[in-house]
C-alpha positions as CSV (number, residue, x, y, z in Angstrom):
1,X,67.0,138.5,87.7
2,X,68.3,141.9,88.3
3,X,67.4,144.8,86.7
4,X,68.6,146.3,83.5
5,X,71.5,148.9,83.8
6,X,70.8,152.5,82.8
7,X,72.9,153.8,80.8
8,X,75.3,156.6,82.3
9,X,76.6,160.0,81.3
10,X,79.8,159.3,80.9
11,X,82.3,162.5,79.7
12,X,85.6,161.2,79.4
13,X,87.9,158.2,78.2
14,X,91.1,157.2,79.8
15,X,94.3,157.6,78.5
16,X,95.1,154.1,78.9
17,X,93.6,150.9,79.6
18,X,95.1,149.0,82.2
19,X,97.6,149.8,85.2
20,X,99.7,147.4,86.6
21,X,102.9,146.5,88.8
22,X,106.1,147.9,86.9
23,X,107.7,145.1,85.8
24,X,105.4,142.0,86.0
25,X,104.2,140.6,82.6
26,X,100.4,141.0,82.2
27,X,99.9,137.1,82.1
28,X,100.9,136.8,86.0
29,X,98.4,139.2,87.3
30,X,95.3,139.0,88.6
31,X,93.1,141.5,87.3
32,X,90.0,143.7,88.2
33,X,87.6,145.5,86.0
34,X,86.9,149.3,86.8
35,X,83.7,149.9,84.8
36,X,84.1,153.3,82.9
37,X,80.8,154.5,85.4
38,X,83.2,153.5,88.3
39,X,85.7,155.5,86.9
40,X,83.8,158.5,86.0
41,X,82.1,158.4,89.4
42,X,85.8,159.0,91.2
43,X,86.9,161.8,88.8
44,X,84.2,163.6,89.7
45,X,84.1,163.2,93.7
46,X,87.7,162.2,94.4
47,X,89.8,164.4,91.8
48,X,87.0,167.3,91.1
49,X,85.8,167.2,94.2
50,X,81.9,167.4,93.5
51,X,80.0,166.6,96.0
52,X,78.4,163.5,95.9
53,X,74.4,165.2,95.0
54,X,76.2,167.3,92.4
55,X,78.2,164.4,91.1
56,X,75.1,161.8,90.9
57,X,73.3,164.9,88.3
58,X,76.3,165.3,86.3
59,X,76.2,161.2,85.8
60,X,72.4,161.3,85.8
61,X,72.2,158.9,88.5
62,X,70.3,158.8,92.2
63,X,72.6,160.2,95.0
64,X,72.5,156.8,97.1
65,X,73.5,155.0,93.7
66,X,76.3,157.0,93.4
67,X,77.4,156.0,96.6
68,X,77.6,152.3,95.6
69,X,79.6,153.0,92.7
70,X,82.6,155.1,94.1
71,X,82.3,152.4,97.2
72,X,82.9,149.6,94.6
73,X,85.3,151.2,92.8
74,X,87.4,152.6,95.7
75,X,87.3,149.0,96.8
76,X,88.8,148.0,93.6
77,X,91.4,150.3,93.3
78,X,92.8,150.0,96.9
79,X,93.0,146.3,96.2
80,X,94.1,146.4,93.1
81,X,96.9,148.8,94.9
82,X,97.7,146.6,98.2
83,X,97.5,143.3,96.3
84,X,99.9,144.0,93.3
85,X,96.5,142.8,90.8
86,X,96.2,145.0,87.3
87,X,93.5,147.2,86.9
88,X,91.9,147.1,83.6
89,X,89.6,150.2,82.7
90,X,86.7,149.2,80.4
91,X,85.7,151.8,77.9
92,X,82.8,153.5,76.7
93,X,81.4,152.9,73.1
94,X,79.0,155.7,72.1
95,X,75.8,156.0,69.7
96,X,76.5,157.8,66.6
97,X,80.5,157.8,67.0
98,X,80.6,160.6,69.8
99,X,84.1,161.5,70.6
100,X,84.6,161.7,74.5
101,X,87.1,163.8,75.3
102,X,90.3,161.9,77.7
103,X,90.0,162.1,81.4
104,X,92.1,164.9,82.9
């Protein structure tokens, strides 16, 4: 059984929640998940360009597990990209009805 997930400092929601082929209907896609972490873990190394050590303390996780999660979610997108597959973006439900603001 693996273990529990920990939760992650998550700062931002996307604008939108999928991104797909223009002009394919939804229902003859494949799809992959990017898990809001996965998400957050790119804006911060590949669009802020954090370093990875400063990235993992801004998402409260090790550096080394960091690592795995822009690896899996670089994997996703660039086969979400060379395959023609939607990419649905999960979103983040906070405690106490936080507002996040949108990923920029």
């Amino acid at each position: 059984m693996p273990r529990p997930k920990i939760q992650r400092r998550i700062r931002c929601r996307p604008a939108y929640s999928c991104f797909k082929p223009n002009g394919v209907p939804m229902s003859e896609l494949a799809s992959l998940s990017l898990a809001a972490d996965e998400l957050e873990a790119l804006r911060l190394v590949d669009l802020i360009g954090l370093s990875q050590q400063a990235a993992a303390q801004e998402l409260e996780v090790s550096r080394q597990t960091l690592g795995n999660i822009v690896a899996a979610a670089r994997h996703k997108v660039a086969s979400a990209l060379v395959k023609g597959m939607a990419l649905e973006l999960d979103t983040v439900s906070h405690p106490n009805n936080q507002k996040e603001p949108s990923c920029q």
